[in-house]
N, C-alpha and C positions, 0 to 999 in steps of 0.2 A: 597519239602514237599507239599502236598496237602492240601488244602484251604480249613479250617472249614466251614460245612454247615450254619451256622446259624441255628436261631431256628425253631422249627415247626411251621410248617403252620398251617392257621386259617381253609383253604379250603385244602384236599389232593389231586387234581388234582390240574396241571397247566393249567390256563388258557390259556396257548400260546402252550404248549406242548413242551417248550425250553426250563424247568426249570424257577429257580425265579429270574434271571438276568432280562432273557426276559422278564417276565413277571412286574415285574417292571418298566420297560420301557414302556410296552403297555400301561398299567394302568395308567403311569403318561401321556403319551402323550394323552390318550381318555382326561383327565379331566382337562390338560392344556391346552388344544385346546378348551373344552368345556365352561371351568370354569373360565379361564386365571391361570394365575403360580401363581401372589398373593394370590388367593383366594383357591388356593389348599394347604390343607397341606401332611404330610409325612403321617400322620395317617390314610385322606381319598386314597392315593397309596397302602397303604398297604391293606388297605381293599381291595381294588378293587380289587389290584392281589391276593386277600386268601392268605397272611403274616400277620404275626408278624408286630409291626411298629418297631422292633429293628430290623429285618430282609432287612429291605431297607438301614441304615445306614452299614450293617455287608456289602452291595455292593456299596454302595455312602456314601462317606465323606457327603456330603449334599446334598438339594436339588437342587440348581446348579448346582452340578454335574449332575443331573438328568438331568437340562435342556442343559448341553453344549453336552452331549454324544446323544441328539435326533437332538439337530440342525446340530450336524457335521454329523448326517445319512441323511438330508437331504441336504448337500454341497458337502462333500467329495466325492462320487460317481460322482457329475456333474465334479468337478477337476481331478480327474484321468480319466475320459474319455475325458474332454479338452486336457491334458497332453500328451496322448497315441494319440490325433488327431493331435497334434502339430508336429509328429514324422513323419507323412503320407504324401506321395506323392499323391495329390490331389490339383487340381484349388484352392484358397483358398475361395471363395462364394459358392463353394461343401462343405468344410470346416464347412461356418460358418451356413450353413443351417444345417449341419447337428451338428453341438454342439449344433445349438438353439433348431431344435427339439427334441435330446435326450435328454436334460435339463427340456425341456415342457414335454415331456412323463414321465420326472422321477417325477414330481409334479402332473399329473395327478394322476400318479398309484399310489402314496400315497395312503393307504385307511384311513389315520388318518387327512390326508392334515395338516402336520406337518410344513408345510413350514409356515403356518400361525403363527408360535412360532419367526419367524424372527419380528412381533411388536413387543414384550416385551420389556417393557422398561428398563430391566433387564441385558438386553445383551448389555448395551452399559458399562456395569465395568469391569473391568480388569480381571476378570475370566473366560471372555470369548475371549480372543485375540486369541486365537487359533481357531477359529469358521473364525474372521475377517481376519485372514490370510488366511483360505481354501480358503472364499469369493473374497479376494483381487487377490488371485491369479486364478481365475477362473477368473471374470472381466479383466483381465491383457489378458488370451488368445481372448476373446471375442474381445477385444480393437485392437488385434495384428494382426487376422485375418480381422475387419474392415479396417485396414489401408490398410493391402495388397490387400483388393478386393475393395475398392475405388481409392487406386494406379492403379490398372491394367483399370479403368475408367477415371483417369486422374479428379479425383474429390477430392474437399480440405476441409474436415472433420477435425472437434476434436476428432480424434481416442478414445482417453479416455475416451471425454463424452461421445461420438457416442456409444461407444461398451458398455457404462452403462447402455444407453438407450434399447438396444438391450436385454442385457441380461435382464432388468424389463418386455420387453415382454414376454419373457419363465413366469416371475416370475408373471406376473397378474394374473393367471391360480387360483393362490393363494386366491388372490380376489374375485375375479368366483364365485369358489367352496364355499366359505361363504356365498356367497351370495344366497348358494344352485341353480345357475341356474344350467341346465342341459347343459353340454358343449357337443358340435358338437364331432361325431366322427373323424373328421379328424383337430379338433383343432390346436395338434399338428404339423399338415402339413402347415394348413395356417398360425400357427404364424411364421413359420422359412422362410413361401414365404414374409410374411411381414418384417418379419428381412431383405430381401434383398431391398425391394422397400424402405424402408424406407433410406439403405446407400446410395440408387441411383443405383440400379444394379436390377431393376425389369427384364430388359431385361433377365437378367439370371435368371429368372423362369419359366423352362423347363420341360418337363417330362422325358427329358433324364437326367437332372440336376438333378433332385429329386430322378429320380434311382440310380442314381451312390453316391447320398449323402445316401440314404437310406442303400444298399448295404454296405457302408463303415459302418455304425452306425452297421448293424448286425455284420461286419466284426472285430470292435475290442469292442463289447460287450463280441462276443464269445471269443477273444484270453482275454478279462480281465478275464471271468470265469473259464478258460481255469490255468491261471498266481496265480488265488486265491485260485484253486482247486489242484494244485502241491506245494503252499508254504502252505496251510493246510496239 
């Protein structure tokens, strides 16, 4: 059965040009990035996106839900490209350069830099375990491939911490961009060369290394859009 529209819109254009799903979603992320999540309510969302304020409940139980469905847009992409690297035959310091920079690219290219919604004080209650499971499990590959490319250096790391530590480098980008500085363009690149110096594997910062890590990042970007564009 098809899914009642809710009510008319305030604005007859969508702002996103995805409909008022989408457009919901933008509008909460501009102004909880801007404004913080407390300080927003459903009524200025709606505005923003030209709805109704019943018209954001007709797609959200609440506004939690608003915020777990933007943070899991910013996790779930880095975890299923962890996931799909974990399957790869490749050195594993190709591996982990190349998760840390497609994790750092994915937070650059934010243009809402949503990733700044991981302070909320918000997301430590139980309605959001699914956000900390993506998370956990992303940290978990991080951790996995630290071990293996400290292993092949004969170096004795806290895998766990180590790869936590790792993955907060992708994630400072976060910090950065608040901070409005203007980040280098090849950011991305240097933090996944410093992901390696930091396990103790600087040696493995190559240009042939950074090829073949980069290659692979295009290589199962395209087989995910490739996987998303057959089950749509």
């Amino acid at each position: 059965m098809t899914k009642p529209r809710g009510r008319p819109r305030r604005n007859p254009s969508s702002p996103t040009g995805l409909g008022a799903e989408q457009d919901i979603l933008h509008a909460a992320g501009e102004l909880f990035v801007q404004h913080g999540f407390s300080a927003t309510s459903t009524r200025a969302v709606a505005e923003r996106a030209g709805l109704q304020q019943a018209s954001v409940y007709h797609y959200f139980a609440s506004k939690e839900d608003i915020l777990l469905r933007l943070v899991l847009l910013t996790v779930r992409p880095s975890r299923r490209f962890a996931e799909l690297l974990a399957t790869v035959d490749a050195p594993p310091h190709v591996k982990l350069w190349a998760l840390c920079f497609a994790d750092t690219r994915l937070l650059i290219d934010d243009p809402q830099n949503l990733g700044a919604l991981y302070f909320c004080p918000e997301l430590r209650a139980p309605a959001f375990q699914e956000f900390h499971a993506d998370r956990d499990a992303l940290e978990t590959v991080y951790a996995r491939l630290v071990d293996e490319t400290t292993g092949q250096l004969d170096h004795h790391l806290d895998a766990s911490f180590t790869g936590a530590i790792v993955m907060g480098l992708a994630e400072n980008v976060i910090v950065l961009r608040q901070r409005t500085r203007p980040l280098p363009e090849d950011a991305a690149e240097r933090i996944a060369d410093d992901a390696l110096y930091l396990v103790g594997a600087g040696r493995k910062v190559t240009e042939q290394n950074r090829l073949q890590a980069l290659e692979l990042v295009q290589h199962l970007q395209a087989e995910r859009s490739d996987s998303v564009a057959v089950s749509g």
